[in-house]
Backbone as CSV, one residue per row, in Angstrom:
resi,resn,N_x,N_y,N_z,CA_x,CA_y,CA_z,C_x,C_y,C_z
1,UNK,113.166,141.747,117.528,111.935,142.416,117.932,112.135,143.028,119.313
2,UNK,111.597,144.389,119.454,112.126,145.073,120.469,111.345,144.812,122.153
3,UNK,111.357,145.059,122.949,110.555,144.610,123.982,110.847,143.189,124.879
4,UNK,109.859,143.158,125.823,110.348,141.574,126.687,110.435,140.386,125.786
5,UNK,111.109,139.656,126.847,111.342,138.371,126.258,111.297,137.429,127.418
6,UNK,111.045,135.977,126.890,110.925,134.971,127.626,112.083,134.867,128.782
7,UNK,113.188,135.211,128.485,114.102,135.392,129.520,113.783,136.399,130.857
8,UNK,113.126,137.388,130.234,112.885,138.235,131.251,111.894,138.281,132.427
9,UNK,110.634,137.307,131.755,109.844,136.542,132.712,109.943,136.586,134.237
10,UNK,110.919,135.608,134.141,111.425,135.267,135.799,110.796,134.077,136.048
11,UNK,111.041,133.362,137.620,110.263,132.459,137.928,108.791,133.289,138.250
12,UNK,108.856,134.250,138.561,107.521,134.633,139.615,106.141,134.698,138.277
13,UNK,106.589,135.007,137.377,105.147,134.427,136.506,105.341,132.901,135.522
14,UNK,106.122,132.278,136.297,105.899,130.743,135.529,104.607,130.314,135.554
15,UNK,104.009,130.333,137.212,102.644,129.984,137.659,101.758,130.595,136.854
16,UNK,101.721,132.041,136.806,100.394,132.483,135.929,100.820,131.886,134.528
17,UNK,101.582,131.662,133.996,101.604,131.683,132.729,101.179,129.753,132.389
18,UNK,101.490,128.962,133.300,101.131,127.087,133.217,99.823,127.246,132.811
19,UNK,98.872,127.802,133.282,97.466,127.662,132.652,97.150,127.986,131.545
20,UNK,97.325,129.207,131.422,97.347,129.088,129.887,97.844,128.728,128.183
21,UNK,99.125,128.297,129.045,100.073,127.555,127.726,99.133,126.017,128.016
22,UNK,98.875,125.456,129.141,97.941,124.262,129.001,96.303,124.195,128.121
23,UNK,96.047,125.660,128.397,95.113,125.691,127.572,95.065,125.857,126.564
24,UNK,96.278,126.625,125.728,96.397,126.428,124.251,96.481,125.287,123.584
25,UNK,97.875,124.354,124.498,97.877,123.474,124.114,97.284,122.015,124.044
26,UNK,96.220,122.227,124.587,94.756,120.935,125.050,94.299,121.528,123.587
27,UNK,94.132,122.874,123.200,92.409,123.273,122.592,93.757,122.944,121.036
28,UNK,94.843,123.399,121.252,95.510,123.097,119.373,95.514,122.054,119.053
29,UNK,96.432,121.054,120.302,96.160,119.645,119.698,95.120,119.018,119.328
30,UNK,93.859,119.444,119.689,92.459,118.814,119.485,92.250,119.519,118.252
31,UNK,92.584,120.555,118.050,92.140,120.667,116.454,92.925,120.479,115.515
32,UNK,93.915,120.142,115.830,95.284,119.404,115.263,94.870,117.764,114.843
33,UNK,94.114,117.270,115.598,93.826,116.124,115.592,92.658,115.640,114.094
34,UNK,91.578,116.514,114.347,90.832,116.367,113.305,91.593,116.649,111.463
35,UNK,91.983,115.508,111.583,92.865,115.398,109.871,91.804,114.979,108.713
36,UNK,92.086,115.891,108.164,91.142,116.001,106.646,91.363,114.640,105.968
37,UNK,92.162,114.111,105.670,92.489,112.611,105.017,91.596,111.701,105.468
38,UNK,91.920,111.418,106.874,91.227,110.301,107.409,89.659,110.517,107.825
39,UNK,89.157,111.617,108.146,87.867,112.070,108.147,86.851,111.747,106.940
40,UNK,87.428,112.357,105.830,87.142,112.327,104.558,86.957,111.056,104.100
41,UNK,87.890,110.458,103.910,88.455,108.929,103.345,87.455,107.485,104.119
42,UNK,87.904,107.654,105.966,86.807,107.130,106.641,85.416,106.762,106.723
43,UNK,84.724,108.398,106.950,83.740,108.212,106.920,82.834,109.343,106.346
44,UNK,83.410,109.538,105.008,82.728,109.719,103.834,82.738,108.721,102.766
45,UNK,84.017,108.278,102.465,84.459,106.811,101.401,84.198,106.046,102.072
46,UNK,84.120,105.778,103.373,84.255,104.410,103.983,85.343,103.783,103.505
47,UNK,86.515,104.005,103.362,87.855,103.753,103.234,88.935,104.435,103.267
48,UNK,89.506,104.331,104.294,90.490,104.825,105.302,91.631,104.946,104.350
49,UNK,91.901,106.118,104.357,93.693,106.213,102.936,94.678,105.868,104.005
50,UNK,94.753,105.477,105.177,95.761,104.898,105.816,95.854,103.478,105.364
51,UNK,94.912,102.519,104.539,94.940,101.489,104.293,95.681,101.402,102.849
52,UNK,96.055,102.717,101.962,96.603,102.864,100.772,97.741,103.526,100.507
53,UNK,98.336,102.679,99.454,100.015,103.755,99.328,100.899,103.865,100.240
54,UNK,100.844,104.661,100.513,102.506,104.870,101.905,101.513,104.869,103.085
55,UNK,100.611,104.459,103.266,99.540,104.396,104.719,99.309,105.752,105.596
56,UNK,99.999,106.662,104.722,100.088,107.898,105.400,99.080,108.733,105.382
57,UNK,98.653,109.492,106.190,97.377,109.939,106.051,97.293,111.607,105.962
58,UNK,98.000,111.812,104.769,98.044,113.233,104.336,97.295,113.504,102.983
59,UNK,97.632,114.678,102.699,97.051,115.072,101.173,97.546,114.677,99.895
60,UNK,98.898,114.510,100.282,99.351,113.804,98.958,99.195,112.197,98.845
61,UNK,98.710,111.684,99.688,98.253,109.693,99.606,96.875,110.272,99.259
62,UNK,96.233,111.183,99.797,94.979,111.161,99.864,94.548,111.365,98.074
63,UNK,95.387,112.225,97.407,94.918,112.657,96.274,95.151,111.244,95.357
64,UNK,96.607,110.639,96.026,96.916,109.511,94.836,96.054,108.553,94.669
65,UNK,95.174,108.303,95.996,94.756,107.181,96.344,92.974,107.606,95.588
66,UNK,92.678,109.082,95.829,91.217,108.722,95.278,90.892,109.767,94.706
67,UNK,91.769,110.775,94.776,91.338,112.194,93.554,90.237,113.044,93.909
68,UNK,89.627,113.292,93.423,87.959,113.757,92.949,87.989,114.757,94.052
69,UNK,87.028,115.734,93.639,86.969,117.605,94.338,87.138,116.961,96.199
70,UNK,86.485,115.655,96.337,86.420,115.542,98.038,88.250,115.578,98.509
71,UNK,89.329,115.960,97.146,90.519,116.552,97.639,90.854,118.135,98.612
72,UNK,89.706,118.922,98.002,89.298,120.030,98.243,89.048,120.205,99.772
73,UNK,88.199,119.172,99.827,87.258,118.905,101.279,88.573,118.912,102.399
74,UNK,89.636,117.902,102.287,90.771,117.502,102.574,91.637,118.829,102.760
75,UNK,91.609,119.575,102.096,92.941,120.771,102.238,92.022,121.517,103.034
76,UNK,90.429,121.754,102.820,89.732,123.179,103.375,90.291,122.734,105.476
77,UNK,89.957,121.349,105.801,89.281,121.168,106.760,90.848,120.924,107.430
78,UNK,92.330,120.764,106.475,93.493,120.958,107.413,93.616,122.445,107.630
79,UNK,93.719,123.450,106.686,93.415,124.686,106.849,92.797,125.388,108.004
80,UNK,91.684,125.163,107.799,91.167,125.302,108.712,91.178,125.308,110.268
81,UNK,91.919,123.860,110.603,92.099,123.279,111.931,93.381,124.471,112.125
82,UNK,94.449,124.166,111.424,95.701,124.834,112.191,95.183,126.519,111.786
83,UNK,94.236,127.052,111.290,93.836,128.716,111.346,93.590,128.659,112.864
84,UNK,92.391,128.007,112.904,91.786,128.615,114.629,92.773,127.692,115.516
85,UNK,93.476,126.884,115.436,94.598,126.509,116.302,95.079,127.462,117.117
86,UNK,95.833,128.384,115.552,96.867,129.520,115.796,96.109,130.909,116.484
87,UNK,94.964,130.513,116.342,93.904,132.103,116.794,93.428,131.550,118.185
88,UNK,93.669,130.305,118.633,93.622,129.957,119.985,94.584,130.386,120.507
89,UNK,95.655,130.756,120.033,96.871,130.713,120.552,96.699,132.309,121.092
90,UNK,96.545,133.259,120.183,96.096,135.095,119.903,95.421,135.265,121.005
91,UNK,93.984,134.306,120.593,93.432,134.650,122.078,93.407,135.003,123.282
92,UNK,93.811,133.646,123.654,94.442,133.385,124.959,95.676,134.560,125.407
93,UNK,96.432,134.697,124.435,97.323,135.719,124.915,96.758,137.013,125.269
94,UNK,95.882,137.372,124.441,95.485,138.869,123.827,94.443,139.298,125.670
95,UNK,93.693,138.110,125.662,92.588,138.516,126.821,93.121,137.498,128.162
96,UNK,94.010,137.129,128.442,94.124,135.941,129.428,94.472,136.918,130.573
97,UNK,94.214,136.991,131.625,94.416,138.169,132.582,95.489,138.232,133.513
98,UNK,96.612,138.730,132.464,97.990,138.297,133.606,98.970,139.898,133.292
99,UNK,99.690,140.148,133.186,100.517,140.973,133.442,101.432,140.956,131.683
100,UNK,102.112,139.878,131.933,102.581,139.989,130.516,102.008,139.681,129.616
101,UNK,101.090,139.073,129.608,100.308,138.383,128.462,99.650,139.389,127.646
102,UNK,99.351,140.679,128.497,98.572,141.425,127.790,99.298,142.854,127.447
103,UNK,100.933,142.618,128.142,101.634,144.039,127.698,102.541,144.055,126.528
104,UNK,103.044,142.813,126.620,104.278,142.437,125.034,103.388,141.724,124.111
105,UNK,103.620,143.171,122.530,103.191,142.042,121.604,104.233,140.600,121.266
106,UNK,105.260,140.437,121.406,105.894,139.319,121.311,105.246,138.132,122.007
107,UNK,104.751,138.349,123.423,103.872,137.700,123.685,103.000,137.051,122.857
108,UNK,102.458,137.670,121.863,101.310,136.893,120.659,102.221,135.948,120.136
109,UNK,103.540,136.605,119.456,103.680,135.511,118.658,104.385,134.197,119.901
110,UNK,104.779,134.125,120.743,105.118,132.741,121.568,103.490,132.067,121.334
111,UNK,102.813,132.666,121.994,100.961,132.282,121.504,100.798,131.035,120.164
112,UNK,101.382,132.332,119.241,101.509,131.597,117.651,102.003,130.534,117.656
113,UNK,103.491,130.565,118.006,104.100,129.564,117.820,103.740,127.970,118.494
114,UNK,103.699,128.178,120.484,103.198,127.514,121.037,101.997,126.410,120.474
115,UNK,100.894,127.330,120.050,99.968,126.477,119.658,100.365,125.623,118.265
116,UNK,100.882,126.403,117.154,100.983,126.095,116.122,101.549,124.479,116.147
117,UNK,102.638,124.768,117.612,103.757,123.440,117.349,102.569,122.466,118.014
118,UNK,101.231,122.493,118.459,100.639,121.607,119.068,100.134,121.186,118.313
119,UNK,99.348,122.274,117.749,98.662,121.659,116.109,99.374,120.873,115.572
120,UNK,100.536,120.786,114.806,100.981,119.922,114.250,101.172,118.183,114.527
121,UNK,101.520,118.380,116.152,101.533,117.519,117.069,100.310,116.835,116.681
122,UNK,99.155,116.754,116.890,97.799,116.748,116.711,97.547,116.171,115.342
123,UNK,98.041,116.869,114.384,98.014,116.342,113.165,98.559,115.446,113.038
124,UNK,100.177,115.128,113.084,100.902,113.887,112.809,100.846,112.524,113.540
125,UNK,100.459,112.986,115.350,99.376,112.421,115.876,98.510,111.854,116.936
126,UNK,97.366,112.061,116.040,96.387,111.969,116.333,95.402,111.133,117.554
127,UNK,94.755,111.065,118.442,95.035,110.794,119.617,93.688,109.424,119.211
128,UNK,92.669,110.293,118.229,91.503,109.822,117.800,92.069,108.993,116.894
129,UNK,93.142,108.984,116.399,92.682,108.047,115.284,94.226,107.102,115.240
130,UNK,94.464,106.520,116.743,95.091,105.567,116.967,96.752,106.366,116.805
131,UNK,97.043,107.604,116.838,98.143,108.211,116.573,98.790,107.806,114.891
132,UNK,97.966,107.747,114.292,98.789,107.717,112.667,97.862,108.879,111.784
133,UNK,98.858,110.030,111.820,98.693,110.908,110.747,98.827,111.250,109.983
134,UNK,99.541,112.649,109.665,99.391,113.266,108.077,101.267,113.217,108.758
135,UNK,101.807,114.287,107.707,103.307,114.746,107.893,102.973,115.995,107.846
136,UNK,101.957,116.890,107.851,101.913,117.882,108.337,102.475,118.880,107.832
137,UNK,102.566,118.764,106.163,102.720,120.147,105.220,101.507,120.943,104.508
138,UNK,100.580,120.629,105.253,99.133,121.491,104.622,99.086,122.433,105.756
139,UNK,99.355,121.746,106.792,98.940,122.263,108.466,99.927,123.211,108.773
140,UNK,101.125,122.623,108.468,102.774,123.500,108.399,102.618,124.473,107.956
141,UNK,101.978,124.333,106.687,102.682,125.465,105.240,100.956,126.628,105.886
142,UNK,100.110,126.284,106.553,98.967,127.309,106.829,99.539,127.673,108.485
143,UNK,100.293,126.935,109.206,100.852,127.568,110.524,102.128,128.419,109.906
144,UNK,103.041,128.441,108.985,103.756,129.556,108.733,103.223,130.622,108.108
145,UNK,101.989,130.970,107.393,101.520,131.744,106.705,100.770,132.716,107.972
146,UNK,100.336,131.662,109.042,100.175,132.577,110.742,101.080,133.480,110.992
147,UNK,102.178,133.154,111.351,103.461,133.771,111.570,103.815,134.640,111.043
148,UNK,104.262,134.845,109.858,104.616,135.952,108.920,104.373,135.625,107.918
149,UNK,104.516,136.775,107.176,104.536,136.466,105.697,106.011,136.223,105.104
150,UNK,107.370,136.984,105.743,107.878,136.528,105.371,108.531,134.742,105.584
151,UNK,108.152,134.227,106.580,108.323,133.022,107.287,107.774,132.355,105.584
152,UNK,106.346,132.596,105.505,105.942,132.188,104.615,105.819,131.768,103.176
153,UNK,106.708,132.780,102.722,107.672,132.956,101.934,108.609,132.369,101.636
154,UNK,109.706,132.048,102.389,110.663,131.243,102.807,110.091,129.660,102.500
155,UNK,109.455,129.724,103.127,109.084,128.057,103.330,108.098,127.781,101.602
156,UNK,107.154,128.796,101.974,106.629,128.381,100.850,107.044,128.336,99.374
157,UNK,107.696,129.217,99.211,108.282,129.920,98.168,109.408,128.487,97.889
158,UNK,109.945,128.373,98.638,110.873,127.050,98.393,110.389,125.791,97.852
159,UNK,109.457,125.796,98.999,108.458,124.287,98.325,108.201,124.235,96.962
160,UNK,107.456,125.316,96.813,106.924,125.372,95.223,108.020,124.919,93.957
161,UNK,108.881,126.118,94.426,109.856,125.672,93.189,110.346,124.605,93.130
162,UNK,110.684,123.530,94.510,111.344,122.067,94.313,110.434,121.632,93.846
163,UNK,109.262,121.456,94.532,107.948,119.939,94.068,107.915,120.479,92.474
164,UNK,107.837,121.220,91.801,107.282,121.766,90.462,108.696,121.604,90.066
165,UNK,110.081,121.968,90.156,111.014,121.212,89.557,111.621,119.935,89.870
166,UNK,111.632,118.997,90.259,111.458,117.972,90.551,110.077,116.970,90.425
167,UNK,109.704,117.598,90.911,107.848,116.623,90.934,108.340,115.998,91.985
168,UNK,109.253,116.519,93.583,109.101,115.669,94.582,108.267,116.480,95.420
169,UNK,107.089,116.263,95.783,106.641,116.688,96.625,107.222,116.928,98.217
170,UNK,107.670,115.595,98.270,108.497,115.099,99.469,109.932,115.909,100.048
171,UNK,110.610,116.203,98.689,111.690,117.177,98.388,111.008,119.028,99.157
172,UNK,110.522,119.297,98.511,110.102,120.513,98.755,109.397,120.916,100.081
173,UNK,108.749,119.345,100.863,108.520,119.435,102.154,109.357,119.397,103.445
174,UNK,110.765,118.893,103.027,111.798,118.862,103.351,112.636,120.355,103.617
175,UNK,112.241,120.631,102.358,112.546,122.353,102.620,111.962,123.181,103.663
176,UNK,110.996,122.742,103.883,110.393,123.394,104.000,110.149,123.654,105.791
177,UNK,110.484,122.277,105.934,110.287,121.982,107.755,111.945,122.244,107.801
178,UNK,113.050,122.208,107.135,114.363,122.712,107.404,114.820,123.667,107.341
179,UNK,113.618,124.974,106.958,114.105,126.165,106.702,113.298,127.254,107.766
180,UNK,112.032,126.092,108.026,111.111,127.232,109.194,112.099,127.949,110.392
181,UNK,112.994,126.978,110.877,113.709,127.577,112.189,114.463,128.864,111.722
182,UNK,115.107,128.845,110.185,116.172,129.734,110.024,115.394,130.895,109.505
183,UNK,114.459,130.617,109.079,113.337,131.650,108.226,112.451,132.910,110.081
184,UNK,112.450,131.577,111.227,112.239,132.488,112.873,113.292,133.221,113.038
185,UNK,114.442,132.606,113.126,115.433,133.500,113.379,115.727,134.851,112.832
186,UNK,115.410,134.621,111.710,115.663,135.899,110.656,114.871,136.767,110.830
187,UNK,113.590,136.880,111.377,112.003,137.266,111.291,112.567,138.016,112.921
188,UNK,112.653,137.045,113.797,112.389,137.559,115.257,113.294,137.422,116.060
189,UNK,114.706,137.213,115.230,115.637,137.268,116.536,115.736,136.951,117.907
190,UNK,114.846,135.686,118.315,114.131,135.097,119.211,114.865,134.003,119.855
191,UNK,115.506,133.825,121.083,115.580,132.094,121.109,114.859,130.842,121.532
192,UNK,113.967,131.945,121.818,112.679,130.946,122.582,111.628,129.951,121.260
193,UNK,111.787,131.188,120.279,110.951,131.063,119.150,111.910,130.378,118.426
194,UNK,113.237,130.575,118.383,113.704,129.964,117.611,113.834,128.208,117.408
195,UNK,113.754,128.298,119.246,113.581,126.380,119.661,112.562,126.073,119.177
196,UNK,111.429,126.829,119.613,110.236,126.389,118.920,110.443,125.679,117.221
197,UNK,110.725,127.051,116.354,110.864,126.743,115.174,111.511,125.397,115.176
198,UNK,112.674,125.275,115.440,113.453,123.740,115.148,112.215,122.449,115.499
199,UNK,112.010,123.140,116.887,111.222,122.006,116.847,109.988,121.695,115.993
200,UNK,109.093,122.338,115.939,108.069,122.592,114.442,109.085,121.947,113.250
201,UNK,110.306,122.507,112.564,111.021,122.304,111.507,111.131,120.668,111.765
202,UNK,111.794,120.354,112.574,112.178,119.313,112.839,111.337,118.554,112.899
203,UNK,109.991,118.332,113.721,108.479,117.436,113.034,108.557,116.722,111.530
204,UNK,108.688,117.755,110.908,108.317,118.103,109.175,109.602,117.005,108.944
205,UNK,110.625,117.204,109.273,111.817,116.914,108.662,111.685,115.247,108.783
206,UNK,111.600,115.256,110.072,111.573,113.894,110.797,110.662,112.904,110.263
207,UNK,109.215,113.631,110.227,108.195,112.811,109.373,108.518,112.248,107.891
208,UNK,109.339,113.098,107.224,109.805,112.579,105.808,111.065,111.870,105.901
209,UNK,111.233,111.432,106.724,113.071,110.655,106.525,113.078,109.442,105.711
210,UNK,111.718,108.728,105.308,111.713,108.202,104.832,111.902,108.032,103.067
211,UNK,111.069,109.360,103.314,111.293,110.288,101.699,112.620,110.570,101.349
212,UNK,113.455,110.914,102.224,114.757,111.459,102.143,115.706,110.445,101.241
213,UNK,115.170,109.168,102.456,116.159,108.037,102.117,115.876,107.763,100.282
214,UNK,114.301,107.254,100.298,114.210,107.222,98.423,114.301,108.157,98.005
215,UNK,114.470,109.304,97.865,114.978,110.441,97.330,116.657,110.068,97.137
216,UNK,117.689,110.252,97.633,118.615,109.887,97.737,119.367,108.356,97.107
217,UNK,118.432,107.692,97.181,118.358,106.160,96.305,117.748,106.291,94.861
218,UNK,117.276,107.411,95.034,116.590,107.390,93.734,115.515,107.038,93.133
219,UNK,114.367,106.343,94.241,113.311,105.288,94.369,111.839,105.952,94.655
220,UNK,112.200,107.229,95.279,110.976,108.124,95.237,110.204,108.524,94.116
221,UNK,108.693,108.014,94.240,107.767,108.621,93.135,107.635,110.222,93.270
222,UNK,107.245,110.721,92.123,107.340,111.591,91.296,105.784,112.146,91.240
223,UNK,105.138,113.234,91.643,103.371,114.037,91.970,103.096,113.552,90.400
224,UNK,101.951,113.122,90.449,101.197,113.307,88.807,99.755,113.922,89.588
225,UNK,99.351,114.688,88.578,97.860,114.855,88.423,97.120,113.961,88.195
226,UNK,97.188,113.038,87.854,96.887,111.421,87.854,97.034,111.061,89.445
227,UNK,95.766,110.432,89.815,95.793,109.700,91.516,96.393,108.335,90.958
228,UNK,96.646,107.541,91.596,97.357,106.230,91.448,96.630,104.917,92.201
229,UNK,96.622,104.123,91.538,95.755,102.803,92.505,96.475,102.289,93.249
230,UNK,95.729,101.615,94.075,96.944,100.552,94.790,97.923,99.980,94.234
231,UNK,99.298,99.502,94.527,100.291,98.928,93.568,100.876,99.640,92.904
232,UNK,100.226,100.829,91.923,101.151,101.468,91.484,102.039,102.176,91.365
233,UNK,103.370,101.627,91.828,104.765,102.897,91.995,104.791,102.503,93.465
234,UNK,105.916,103.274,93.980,106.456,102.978,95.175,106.132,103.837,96.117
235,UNK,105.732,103.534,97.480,105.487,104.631,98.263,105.914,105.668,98.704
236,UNK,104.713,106.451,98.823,105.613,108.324,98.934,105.191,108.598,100.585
């Protein structure tokens, strides 16, 4: 992408620029924080899906553990959080009153990214809710669809076809946080963005290592459209 870059900065706008990367990243993580699982599950069920299955507090425990349209509720309200996350991020860049902020569009996307990686932060966790979250492929897979479409693509496009050939959900999320960095690079020729990406990728990756391992053993359950009760099958 043609135009400035983070290198070119300098020290002399580090200062203007600390305030407002603090302010993205206060206002993403806080909406990063509000996780559809445990909101839902809490104090709508009055039972916390961190208390069920893999204790994890994402969409896929959430569905196994209790099903019914309040799954819906669950995807709208992660959606949601990492949309205006990433439009905190736009913002702030677009009107923040500094010099570069408002002359390079590349500028937006550091914005994007910046916040996005807070959001996630936020999601996995959570400050409110004792730091145990989601793994952050509802939040992920709607912060790459910010970014580009082709980013989106990449990641998404991958997912789909593993979880649906396989039935690992876990598999395809894997893809998915291991391909965001290479899917930046390709997009924006960036290295600033590109750390970012790893690091975002690397969240995703990190959060499933557990998946990896039963995947690899062979011990990992398998998505049904069927939710699952307590006890049944091994944790995902």
């Amino acid at each position: 992408m043609p135009g400035m870059t983070w290198t070119d900065i300098g020290p002399w706008a580090l200062s203007d620029l600390l305030l407002p990367l603090v302010i993205v990243a206060a206002a993403a993580y806080l909406c990063g924080c509000f996780n559809g699982a445990v909101i839902v599950s809490k104090y709508i069920l009055r039972d916390d899906v961190r208390r069920h299955g893999s204790g994890n507090a994402g969409l896929t425990n959430f569905y196994r553990t209790f099903g019914g349209p309040l799954t819906l509720v669950v995807i709208l309200l992660d959606v949601v959080k990492a949309v205006v996350a990433v439009w905190v991020g736009i913002l702030v860049v677009r009107y923040w009153d500094g010099g570069f902020w408002s002359q390079e569009a590349i500028a937006v996307v550091y914005g994007k990214y910046w916040a996005g990686m807070w959001c996630l932060l936020g999601h996995m966790f959570p400050c409110m809710f004792h730091f145990k979250g989601g793994k952050g492929i509802l939040s992920g897979g709607t912060i790459a669809i910010m970014m580009d479409w082709r980013i989106a693509l990449v990641v998404w496009g991958g997912f789909l076809i593993l979880a649906v050939i396989t039935r690992w959900v876990s598999l395809g999320s894997i893809w998915a946080g291991a391909s965001f960095p290479f899917a930046t690079w390709f997009v924006y020729h960036d290295l600033i963005l590109l750390l970012l990406g790893i690091f975002i990728g690397g969240l995703v990756v990190w959060k499933h290592r557990g998946n990896l391992k039963r995947i690899l053993s062979g011990t990992e359950s398998r998505f049904s459209l069927h939710h699952k009760k307590d006890g049944e099958g091994p944790k995902t």
